[in-house]
Backbone bond lengths (Angstrom), bond angles and torsions (degrees), N, CA, C in turn:
res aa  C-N    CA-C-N  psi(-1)  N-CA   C-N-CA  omega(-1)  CA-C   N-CA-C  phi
1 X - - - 1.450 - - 1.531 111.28 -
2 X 1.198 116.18 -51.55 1.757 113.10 163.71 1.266 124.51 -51.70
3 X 1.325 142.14 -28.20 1.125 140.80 125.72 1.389 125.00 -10.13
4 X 1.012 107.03 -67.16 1.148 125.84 -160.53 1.665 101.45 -82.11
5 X 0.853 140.75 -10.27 1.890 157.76 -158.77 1.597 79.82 -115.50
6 X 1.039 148.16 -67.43 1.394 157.24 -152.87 1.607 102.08 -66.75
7 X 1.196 110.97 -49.26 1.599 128.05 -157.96 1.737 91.45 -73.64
8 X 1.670 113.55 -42.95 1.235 114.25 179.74 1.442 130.50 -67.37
9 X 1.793 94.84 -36.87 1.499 96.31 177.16 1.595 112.02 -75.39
10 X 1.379 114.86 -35.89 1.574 90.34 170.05 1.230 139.61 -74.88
11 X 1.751 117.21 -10.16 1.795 114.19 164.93 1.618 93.08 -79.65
12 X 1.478 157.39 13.83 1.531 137.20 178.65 1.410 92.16 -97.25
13 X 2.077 117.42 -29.38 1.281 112.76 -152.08 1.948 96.76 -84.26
14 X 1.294 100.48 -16.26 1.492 112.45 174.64 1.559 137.44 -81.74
15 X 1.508 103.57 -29.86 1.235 106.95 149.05 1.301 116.81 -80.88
16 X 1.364 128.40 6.27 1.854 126.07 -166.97 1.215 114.77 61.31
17 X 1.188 127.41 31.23 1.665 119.02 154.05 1.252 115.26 -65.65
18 X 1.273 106.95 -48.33 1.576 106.28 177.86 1.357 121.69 -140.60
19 X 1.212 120.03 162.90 1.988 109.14 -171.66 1.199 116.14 -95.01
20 X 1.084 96.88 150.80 1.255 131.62 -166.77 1.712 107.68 -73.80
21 X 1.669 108.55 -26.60 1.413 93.91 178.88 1.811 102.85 -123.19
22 X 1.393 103.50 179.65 1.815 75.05 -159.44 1.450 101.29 -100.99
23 X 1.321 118.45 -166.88 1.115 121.85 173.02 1.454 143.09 -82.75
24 X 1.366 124.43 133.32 1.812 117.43 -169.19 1.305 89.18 -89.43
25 X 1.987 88.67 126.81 1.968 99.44 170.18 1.242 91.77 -128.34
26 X 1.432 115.17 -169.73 1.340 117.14 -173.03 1.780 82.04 -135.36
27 X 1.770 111.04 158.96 1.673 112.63 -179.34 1.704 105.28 -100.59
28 X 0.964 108.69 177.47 1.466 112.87 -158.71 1.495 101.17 -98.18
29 X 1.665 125.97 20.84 0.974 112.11 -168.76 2.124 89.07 -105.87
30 X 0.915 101.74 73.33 1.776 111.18 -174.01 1.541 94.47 -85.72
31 X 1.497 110.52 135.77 1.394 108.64 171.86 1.900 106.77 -132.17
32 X 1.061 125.25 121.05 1.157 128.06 174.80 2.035 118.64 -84.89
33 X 1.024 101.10 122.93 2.002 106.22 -173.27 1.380 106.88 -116.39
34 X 1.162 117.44 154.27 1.553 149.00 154.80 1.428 105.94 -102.52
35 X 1.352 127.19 104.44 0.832 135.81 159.71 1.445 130.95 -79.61
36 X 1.367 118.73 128.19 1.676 117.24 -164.05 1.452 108.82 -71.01
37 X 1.272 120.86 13.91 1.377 114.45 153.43 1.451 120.05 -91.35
38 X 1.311 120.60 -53.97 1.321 110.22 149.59 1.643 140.02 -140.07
39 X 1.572 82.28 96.34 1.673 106.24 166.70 1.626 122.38 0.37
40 X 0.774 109.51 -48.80 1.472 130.52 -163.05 1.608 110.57 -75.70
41 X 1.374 122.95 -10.87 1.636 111.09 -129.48 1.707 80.79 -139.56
42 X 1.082 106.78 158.34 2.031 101.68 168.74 1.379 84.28 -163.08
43 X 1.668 69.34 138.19 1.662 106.99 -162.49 1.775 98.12 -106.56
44 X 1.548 121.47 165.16 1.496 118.61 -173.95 0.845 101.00 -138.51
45 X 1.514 132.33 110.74 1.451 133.51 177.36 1.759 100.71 -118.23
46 X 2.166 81.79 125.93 1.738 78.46 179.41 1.912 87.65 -138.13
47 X 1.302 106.76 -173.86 1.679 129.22 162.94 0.720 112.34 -101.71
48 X 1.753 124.41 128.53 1.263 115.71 171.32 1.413 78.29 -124.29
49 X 1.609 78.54 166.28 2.189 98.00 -160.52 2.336 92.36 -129.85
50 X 1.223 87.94 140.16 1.373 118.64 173.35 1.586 114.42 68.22
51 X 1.423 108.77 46.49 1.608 89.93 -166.26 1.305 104.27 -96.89
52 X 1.670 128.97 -2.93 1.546 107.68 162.19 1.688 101.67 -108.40
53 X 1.217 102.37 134.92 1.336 97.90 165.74 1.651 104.62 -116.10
54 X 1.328 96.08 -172.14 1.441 100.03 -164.12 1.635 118.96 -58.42
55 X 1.151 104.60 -47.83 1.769 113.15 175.01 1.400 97.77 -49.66
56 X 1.223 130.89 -62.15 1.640 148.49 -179.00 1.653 106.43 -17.67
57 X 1.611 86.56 -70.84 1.624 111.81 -177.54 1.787 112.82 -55.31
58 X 1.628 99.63 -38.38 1.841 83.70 -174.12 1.474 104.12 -91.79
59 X 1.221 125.98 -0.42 1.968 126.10 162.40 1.728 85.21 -73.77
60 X 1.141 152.33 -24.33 1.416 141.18 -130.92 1.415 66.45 -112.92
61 X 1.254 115.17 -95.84 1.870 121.21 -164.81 1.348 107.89 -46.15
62 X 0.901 140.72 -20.20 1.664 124.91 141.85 1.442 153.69 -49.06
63 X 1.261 78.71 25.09 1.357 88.27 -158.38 1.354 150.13 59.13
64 X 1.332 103.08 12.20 1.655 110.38 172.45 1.282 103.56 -122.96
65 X 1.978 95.05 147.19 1.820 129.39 -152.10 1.433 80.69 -81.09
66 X 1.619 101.31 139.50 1.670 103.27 171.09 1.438 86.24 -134.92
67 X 1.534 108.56 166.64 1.386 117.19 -162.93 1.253 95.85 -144.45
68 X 1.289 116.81 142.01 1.880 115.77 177.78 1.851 85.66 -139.36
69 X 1.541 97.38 122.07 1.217 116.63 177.31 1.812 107.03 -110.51
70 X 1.668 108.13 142.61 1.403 119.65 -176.62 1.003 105.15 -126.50
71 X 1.595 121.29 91.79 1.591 135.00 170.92 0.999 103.50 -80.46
72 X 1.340 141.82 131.45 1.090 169.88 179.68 1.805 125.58 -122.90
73 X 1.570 112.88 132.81 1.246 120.74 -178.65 1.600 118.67 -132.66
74 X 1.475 118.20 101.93 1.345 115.17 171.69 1.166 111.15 -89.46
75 X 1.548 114.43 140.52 1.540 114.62 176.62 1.685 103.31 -149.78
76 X 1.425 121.41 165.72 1.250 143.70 178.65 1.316 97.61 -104.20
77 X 1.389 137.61 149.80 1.366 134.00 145.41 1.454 100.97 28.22
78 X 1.428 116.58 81.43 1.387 124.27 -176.44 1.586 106.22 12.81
79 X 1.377 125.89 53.62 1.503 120.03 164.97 1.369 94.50 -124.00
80 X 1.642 117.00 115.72 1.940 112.74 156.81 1.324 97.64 -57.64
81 X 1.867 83.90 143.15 1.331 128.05 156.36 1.169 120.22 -129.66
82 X 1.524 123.81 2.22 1.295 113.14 157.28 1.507 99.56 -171.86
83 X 0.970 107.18 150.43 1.920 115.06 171.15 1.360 103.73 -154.80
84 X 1.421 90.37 157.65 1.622 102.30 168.61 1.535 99.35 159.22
85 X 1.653 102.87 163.99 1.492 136.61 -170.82 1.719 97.17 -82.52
86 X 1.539 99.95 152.10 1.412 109.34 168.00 1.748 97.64 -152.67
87 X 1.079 124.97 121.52 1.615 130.48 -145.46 2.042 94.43 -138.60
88 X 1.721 94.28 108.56 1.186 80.63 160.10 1.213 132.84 -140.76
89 X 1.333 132.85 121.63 1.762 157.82 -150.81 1.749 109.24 -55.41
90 X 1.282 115.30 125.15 2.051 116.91 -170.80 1.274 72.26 -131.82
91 X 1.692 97.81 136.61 0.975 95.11 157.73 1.793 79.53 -159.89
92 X 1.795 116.44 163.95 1.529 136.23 -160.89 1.838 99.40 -125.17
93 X 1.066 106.66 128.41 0.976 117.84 156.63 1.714 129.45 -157.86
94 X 1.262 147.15 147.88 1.445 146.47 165.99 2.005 94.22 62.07
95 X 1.162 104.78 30.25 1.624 112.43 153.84 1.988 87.71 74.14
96 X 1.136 108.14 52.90 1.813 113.14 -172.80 1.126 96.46 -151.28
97 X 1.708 140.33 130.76 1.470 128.35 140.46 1.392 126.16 -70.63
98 X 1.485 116.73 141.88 1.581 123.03 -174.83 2.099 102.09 -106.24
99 X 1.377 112.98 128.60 1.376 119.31 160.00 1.302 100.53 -121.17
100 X 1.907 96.94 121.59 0.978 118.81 143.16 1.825 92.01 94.94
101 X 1.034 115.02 0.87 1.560 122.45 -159.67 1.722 124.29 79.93
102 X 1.278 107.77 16.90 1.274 105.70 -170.10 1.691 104.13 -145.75
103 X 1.766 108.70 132.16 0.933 113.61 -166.02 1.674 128.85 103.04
104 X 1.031 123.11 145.75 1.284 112.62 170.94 1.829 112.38 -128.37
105 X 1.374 134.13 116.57 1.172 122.77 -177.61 1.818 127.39 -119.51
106 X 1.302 124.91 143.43 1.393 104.86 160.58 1.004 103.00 -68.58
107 X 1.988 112.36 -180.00 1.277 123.72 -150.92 1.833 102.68 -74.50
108 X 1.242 120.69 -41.48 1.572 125.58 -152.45 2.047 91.67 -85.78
109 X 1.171 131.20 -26.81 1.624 124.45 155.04 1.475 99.59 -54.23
110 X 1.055 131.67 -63.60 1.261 147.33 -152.62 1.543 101.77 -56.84
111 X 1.257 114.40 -59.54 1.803 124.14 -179.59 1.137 97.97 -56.65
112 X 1.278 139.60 -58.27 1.295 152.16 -155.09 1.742 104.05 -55.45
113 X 1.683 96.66 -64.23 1.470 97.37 -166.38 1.487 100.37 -83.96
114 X 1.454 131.60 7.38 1.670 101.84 177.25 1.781 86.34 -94.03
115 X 1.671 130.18 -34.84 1.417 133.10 174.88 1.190 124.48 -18.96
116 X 1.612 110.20 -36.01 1.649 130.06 -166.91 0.959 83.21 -114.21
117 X 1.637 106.41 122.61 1.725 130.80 164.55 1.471 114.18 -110.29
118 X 0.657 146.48 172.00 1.891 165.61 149.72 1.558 119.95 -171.29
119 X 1.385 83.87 109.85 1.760 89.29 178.56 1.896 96.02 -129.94
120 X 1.240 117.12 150.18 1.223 156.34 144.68 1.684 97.79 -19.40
121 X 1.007 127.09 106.64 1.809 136.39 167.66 1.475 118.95 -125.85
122 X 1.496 112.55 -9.18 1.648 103.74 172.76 1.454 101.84 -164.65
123 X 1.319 111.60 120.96 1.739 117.81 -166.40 1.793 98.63 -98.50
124 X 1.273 131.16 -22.26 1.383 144.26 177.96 1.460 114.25 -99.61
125 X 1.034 125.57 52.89 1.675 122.91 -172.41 0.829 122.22 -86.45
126 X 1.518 125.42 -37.71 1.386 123.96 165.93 1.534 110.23 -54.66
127 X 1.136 129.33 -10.89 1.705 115.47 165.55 1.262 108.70 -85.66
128 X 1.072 140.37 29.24 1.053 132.03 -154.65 1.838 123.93 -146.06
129 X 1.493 93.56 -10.78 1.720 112.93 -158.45 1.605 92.76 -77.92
130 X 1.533 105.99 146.09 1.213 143.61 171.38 1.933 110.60 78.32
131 X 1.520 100.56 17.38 1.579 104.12 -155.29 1.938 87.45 -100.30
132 X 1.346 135.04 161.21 1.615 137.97 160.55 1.270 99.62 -68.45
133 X 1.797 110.26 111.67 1.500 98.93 155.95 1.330 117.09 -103.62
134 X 1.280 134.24 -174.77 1.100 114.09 156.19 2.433 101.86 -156.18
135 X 0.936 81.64 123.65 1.691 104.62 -172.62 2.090 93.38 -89.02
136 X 1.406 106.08 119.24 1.200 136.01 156.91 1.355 123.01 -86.97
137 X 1.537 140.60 108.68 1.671 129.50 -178.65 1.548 95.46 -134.79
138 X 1.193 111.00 137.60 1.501 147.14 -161.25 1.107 96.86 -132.76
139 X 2.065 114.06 114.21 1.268 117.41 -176.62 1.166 102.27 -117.88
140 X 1.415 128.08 117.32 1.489 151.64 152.52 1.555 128.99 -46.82
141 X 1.050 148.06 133.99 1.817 147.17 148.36 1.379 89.17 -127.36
142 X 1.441 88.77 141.74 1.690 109.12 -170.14 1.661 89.87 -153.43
143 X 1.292 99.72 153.34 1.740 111.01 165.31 1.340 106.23 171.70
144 X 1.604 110.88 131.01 1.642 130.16 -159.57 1.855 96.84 -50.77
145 X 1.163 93.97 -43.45 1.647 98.80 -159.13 1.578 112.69 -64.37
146 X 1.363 106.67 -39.61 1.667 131.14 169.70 1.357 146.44 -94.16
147 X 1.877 113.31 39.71 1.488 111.90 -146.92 1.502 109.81 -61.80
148 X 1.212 124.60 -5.70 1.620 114.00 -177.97 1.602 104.66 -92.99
149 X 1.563 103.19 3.70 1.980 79.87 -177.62 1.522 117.51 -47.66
150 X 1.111 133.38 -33.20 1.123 117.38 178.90 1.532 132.48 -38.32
151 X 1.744 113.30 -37.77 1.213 103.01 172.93 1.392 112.08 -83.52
152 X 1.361 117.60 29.45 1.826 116.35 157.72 1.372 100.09 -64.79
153 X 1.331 122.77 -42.35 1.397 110.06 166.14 1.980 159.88 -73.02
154 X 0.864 115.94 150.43 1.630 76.17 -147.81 1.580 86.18 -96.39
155 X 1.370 128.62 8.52 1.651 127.65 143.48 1.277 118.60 -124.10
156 X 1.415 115.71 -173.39 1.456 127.47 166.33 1.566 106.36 -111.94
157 X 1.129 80.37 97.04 2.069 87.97 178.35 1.425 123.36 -69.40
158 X 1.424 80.17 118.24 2.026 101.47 -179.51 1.619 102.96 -108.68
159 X 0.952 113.28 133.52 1.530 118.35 163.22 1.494 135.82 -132.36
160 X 1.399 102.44 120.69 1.423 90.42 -164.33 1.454 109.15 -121.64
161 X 1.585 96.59 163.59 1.900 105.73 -167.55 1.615 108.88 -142.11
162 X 1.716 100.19 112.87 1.680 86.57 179.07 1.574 76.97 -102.08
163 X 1.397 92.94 163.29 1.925 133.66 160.08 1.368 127.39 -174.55
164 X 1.283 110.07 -168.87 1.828 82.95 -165.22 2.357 66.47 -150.83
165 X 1.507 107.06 168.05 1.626 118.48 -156.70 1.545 86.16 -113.07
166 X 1.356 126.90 148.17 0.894 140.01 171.22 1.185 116.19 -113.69
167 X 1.972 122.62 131.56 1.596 90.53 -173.38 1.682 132.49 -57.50
């Protein structure tokens, strides 16, 4: 019978009913920090799951720079309070991946550390404690050489996070 489930999903993924590669989610184990450098600021560290897939990886080992950008939108009662880009640089060389230009990794370090995100979503927080926020991040792959990578994915990953700041 799995066979047979297999045999189906790849003629649906062939007529384009459905994709062929799966979808980037992020897991629910999201943790938000104050870092004692700055107090003020809360940072969002989550996992996101499947973002190279295989096509991904051989544009990656080819030598062309791919970039996965995390735009992000905090708002109150649909009012921003903070947005902004967090952009980070792949690039292959001497059979090693490079982030950001720094470092050299095999592939399974490599998944791991781009998997773990934390970016910066609210620099004013203390105005903000005990109120519903809710932080929107929109994850991007882009690269000059490859403008359709995107449909390497078989969505456009949105992720969203309500919580509210405690003093």
């Amino acid at each position: 019978m799995n066979g047979f489930t297999e045999i189906f999903k790849i003629i649906l993924a062939v007529l384009g009913i459905i994709s062929a590669y799966p979808d980037v989610n992020y897991d629910n184990n999201s943790i938000f920090i104050r870092h004692d450098f700055n107090r003020n600021a809360i940072f969002l560290q989550f996992r996101a799951n499947n973002i190279i897939t295989a096509p991904i990886r051989d544009i990656i080992e080819s030598g062309i720079e791919v970039n996965l950008i995390y735009q992000f939108r905090t708002t109150l009662n649909n009012k921003t309070l903070d947005q902004g880009n967090s952009t980070i640089k792949i690039t292959f060389s001497s059979n090693s991946y490079s982030i950001n230009g720094g470092g050299h990794y095999n592939f399974d370090i490599f998944t791991n550390a781009i998997s773990v995100n934390e970016i910066s979503i609210l620099t004013n927080a203390d105005n903000f404690t005990n109120q519903p926020l809710k932080t929107v991040v929109n994850l991007i792959i882009n690269c000059d050489e490859a403008p359709e990578i995107m449909k390497l994915w078989a969505n456009k990953p949105l992720f969203k996070f309500n919580y509210m700041i405690e003093k």
